[in-house]
Structure formats: structure tokens, C-alpha cells
NUTIPA-887355 format. One record per residue (C-alpha): x, y, z; residue in three letters. Coordinates in steps of 0.25 Angstrom, whole numbers, plus 5000, padded with zeros to 4 digits. Example, Ala and Ser with C-alpha at 12.3 -4.5 7.8 and 13.67 -1.06 7.14 Angstrom:
# residues 2
504949825031Ala
505549965029Ser
END
This chain:
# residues 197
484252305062Unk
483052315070Unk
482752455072Unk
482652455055Unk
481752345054Unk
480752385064Unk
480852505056Unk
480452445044Unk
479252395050Unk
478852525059Unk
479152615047Unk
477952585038Unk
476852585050Unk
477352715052Unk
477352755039Unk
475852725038Unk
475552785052Unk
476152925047Unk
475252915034Unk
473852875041Unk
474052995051Unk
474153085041Unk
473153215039Unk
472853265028Unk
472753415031Unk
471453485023Unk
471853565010Unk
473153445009Unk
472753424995Unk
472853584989Unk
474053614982Unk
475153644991Unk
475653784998Unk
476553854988Unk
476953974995Unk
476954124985Unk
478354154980Unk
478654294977Unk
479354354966Unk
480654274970Unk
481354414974Unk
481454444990Unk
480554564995Unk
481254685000Unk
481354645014Unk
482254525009Unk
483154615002Unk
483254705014Unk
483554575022Unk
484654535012Unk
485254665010Unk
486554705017Unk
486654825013Unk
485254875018Unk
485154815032Unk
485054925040Unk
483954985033Unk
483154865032Unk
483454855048Unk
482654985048Unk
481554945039Unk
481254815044Unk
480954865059Unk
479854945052Unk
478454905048Unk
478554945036Unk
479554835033Unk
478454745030Unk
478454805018Unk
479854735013Unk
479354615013Unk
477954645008Unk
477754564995Unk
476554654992Unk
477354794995Unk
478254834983Unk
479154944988Unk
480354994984Unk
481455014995Unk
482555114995Unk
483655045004Unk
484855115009Unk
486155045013Unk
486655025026Unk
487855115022Unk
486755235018Unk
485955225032Unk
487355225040Unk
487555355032Unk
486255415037Unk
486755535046Unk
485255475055Unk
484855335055Unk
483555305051Unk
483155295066Unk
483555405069Unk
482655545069Unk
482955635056Unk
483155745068Unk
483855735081Unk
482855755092Unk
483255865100Unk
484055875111Unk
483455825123Unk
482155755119Unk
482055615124Unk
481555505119Unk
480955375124Unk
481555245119Unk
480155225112Unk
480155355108Unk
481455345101Unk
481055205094Unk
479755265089Unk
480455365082Unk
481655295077Unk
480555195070Unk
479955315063Unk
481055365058Unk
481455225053Unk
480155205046Unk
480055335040Unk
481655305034Unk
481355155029Unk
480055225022Unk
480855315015Unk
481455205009Unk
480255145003Unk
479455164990Unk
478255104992Unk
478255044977Unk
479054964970Unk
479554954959Unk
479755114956Unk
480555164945Unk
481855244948Unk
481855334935Unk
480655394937Unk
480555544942Unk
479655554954Unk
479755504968Unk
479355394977Unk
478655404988Unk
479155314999Unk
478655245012Unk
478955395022Unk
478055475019Unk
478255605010Unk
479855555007Unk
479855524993Unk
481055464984Unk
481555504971Unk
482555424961Unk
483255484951Unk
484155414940Unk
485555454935Unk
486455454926Unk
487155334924Unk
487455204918Unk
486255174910Unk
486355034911Unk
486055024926Unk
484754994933Unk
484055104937Unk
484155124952Unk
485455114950Unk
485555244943Unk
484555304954Unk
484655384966Unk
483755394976Unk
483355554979Unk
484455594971Unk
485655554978Unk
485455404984Unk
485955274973Unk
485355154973Unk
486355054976Unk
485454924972Unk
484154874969Unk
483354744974Unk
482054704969Unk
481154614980Unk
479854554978Unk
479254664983Unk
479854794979Unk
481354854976Unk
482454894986Unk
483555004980Unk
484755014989Unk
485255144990Unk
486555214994Unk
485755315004Unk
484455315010Unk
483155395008Unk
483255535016Unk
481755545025Unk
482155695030Unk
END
């Protein structure tokens, strides 16, 4: 009984000690920060994050400088994402040199990491269109981030009703499985990957 009336009377003195300490910082009376809110839609790099079916390339990509680019509000790219299935196909790993070194030659552990980051760069690149959004339909190709490899898409037959990366393939022969839009760019998924020999 005590404890609660000598709070009642400690309560407002401190109370008004609180408020006559108070600072009033310079620029208190603008308007308030409201921070920029995009489009709504997660950027590429968010996709990648959330996307099961793509980890393995996005653990290549996202060791890479050019990763900055996912998550780039500015950059519109479109990404052309194989699935973990399709990598696991790939007779070499995107690490790995195109051609075995010959017999013999040894490298140094930096060495050997020097290269394996080049080779993983010019890959990932390959998967890049350095535009977005880009039309499927139309004849030409698209040049992406590796130099000199360009991509062609090419629409077939089928049911008409369909969007239409679903009724594309990638360099002839590779389907586009699903398409995600991000606030800054589009990521197709595709059954097989881009070839950079």
C-alpha cells in the first residue's frame, strides 16, 4: 500500500522532469521520414533468394560482382535462370574449365581460384540480357552480359491461349518453364542453361 502511494506522488515529478529535459533536435518540425517504396514487386536478387528451384545458380551468381546488379533498382535486366536439375546435368560445372588442362600442369590454389572465378563469371553472364523487358517473338538475338554470346528465342506452335515464354525456346532447344517479373527486370526459368563454348 505504501510502495503505490509513494508512487502516486513520485510519479508526476518525474513525469515533468522527463518533459523539461527534453531536446528538441533541429529540423523536428519538417514532415516526417517516409521512406520510397518501390513498385511493390521483389527485385531479382529476392526472387533468386526465394526460389528453390534455382539455388545453385544463384550460389554462383551471388559470389560474383556482378551480382550487384539483382538487386539494382536502376538495372533492368532480364535473367535467364537454369534449374538445379539442368546445372547437375552439365557434363562441367560452371567452375570448372570448358577444357581439361593437360596432363601435368599444376596449378596453385590461387591459381586454380582465379580461374574457376572467371569461368563462373563468363557463365552467369551468359545468363544475362542486359535489358528488360525484351519480346520473345521477335526474330533477332540478344546480346548478353559475356561478350560475343548472343541468345535467340523462337516461338512454337502450340496452344495459342498461352503466354508467350511459355511457347518459347531459348536457342532452339531450351523451354522456359516459368516466368517472374521483379521490380527491376524479368527472370525466365529454364529447363537447360545457356551454352558459353
Amino acid at each position: 500500500m505504501r510502495l503505490q502511494l509513494l508512487s502516486l506522488l513520485v510519479l508526476p515529478f518525474l513525469a515533468s522532469a522527463s518533459t523539461d529535459e527534453q531536446m528538441v533536435l533541429p529540423g523536428a518540425d519538417k514532415e516526417p521520414f517516409v521512406p520510397v517504396v518501390n513498385s511493390g514487386k521483389p527485385s531479382l536478387a529476392d526472387l533468386l533468394t526465394i526460389e528453390p528451384s534455382a539455388s545453385i545458380f544463384y550460389s554462383y551468381a551471388r559470389e560474383l560482382e556482378l551480382s550487384q546488379l539483382l538487386s539494382n533498382p536502376n538495372a533492368q535486366n532480364t535473367l535467364l535462370v537454369p534449374t538445379n536439375k539442368a546445372v547437375i546435368a552439365l557434363p562441367r560445372k560452371p567452375h570448372e574449365d570448358p577444357k581439361p588442362l593437360d596432363d601435368g600442369v599444376i596449378l596453385s590454389e590461387a591459381e586454380f581460384d582465379t580461374i574457376s572465378k572467371q569461368n563462373v563469371e563468363r557463365w552467369v553472364s551468359a545468363h544475362i540480357i542486359p535489358q528488360s523487358p525484351i519480346s520473345l517473338t521477335s526474330d533477332g538475338e540478344f546480346e548478353t552480359l559475356l561478350s560475343g554470346r548472343n541468345v535467340t528465342f523462337t516461338v512454337v506452335d502450340g496452344d495459342s491461349d498461352a503466354p508467350e515464354w511459355r511457347r518459347a525456346l531459348l536457342d532452339g532447344s531450351v523451354h522456359l518453364t516459368d516466368m517472374k517479373e521483379a521490380s527491376n527486370g524479368v527472370m525466365y526459368i529454364l529447363d537447360g542453361t545457356v551454352t558459353v563454348d
